[in-house]
C-alpha positions in Angstrom: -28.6 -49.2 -40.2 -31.8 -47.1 -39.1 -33.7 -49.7 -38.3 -30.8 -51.3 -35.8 -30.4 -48.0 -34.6 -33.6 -47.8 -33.3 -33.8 -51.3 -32.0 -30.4 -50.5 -30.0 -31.7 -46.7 -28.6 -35.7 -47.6 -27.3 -37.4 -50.6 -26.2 -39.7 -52.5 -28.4 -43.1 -53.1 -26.7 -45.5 -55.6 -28.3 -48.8 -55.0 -28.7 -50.3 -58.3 -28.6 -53.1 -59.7 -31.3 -53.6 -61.6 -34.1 -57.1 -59.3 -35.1 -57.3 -57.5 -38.1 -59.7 -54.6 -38.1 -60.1 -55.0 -41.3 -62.6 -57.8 -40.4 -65.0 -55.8 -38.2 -65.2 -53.5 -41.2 -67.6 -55.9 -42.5 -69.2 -57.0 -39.7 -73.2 -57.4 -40.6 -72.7 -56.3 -44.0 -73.4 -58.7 -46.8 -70.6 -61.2 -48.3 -71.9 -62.7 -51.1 -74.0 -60.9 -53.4 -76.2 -62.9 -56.4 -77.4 -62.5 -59.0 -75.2 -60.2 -61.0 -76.7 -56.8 -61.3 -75.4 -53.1 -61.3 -76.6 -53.1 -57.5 -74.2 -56.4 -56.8 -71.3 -54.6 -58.5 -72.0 -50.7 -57.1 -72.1 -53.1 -53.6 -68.5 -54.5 -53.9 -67.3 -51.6 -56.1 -68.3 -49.8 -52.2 -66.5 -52.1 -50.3 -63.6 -52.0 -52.3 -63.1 -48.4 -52.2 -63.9 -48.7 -48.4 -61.3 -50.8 -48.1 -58.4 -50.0 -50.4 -58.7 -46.7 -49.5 -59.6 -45.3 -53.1 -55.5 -46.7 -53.8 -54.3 -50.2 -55.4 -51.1 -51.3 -56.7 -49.6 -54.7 -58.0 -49.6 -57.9 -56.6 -47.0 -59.7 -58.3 -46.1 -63.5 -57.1 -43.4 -65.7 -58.3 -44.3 -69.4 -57.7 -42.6 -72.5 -59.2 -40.1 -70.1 -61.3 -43.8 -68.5 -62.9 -44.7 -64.8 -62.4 -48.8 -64.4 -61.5 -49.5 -60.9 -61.6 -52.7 -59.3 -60.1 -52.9 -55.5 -61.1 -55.8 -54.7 -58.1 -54.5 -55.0 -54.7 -54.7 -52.5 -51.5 -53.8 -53.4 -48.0 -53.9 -56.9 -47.7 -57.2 -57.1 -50.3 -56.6 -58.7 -53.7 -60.0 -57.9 -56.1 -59.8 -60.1 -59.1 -62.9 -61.5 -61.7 -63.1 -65.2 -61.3 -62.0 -65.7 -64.8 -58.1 -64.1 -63.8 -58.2 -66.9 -61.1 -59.9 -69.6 -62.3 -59.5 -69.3 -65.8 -56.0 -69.7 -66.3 -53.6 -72.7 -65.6 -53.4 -72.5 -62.0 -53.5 -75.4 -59.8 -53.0 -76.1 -55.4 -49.3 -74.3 -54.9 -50.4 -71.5 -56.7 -53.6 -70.9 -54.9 -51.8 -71.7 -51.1 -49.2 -69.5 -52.6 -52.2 -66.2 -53.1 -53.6 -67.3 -49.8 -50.7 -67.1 -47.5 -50.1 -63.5 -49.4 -53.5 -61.6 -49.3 -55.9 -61.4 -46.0 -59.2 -61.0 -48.0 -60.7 -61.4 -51.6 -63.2 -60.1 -53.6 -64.0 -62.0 -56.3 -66.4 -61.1 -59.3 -68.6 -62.4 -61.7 -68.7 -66.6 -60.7 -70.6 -67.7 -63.6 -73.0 -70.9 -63.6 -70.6 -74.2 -63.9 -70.9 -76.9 -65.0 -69.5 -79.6 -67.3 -68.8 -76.8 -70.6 -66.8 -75.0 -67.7 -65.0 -78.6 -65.9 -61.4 -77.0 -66.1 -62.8 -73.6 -64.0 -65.2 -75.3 -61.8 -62.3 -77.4 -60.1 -59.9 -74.6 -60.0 -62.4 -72.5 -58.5 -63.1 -75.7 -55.8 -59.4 -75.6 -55.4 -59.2 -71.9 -54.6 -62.2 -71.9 -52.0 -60.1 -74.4 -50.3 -57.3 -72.5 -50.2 -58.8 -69.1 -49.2 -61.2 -71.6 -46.3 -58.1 -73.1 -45.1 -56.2 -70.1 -44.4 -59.3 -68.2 -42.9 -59.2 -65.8 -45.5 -62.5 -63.3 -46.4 -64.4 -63.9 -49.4 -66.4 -60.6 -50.8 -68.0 -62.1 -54.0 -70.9 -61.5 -56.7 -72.1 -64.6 -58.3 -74.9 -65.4 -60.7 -76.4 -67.5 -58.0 -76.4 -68.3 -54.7 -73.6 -70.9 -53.5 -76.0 -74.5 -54.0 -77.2 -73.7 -57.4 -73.8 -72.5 -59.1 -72.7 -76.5 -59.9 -76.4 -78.8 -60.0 -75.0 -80.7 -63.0 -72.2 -82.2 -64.8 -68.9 -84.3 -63.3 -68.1 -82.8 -60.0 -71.7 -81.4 -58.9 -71.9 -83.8 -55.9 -68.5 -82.7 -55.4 -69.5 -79.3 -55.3 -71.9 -79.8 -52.3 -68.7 -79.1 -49.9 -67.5 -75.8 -51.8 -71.0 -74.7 -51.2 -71.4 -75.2 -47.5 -67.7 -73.3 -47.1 -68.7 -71.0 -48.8 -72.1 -70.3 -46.8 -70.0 -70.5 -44.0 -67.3 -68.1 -45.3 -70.2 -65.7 -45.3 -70.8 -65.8 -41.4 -70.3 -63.0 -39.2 -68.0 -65.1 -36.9 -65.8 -66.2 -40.2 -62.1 -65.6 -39.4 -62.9 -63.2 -36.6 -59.4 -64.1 -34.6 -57.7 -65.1 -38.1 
């Protein structure tokens, strides 16, 4: 009733734009950090608190009658390790599903893949497509830099492409009107 109140008693003005601030937050800092080290994680654990304002709560989605529940996000940021993505069962809708619900990412501790790790390594190829597609930020520590995380095993040529979107997720002009 409030809120038709107020619609009824003073005129709405909109205040056109698309651009999140958020964004120019990290405009020239660094993206992508490799390899893991205390300095990666003191980096994202910075931008994190930056960002989420010291506060998180619960992200919980229900997809395909399934509950996916992410116990660190703030303001539009989700922080998650890559194993509670990519290390469960999750597949395309679930991933478009995060995507259309968070406007960045941080993502921690992408380990080396590679055929041991087949299962992960496509989910996580499935996930950068997700978050590139929807212009989403990617804040992540990695054990290497994007070209080296895949060399062998099925799906390394594949790979090739998740690499260059994620090099050009990490460009300063990367979803600057998203």
């Amino acid at each position: 009733p409030y809120a038709r109140m107020l619609k009824r008693e003073l005129t709405i003005h909109a205040f056109g734009g698309n651009r999140d601030y958020r964004k120019q937050r990290l405009a020239g800092r660094q993206k992508y950090f490799w390899p893991l080290t205390d300095q990666a994680a003191r980096a994202v654990q910075a931008i994190w608190d930056d960002l989420s304002g010291g506060e998180s709560t619960t992200l919980t989605l229900e997809i395909n009658a399934r509950r996916i529940v992410f116990p660190r996000f703030a303001n539009g940021v989700l922080r998650s390790s890559f194993w509670e993505l990519c290390g469960q069962p999750l597949g395309p809708p679930d991933f478009l599903a995060i995507a259309s619900h968070i406007r960045m990412l941080i993502l921690e501790g992408i380990p080396r893949l590679s055929r041991s790790n087949y299962n992960e390594a496509r989910r996580f190829v499935l996930l950068i497509d997700a978050l590139y597609d929807a212009g989403i930020d990617l804040i992540a520590t990695a054990v290497e830099r994007p070209e080296l995380l895949y060399i062998e095993g099925t799906g390394s040529f594949d790979f090739e492409r998740t690499a260059s979107r994620l090099r050009e997720m990490q460009g300063p002009d990367w979803g600057a009107e998203k």
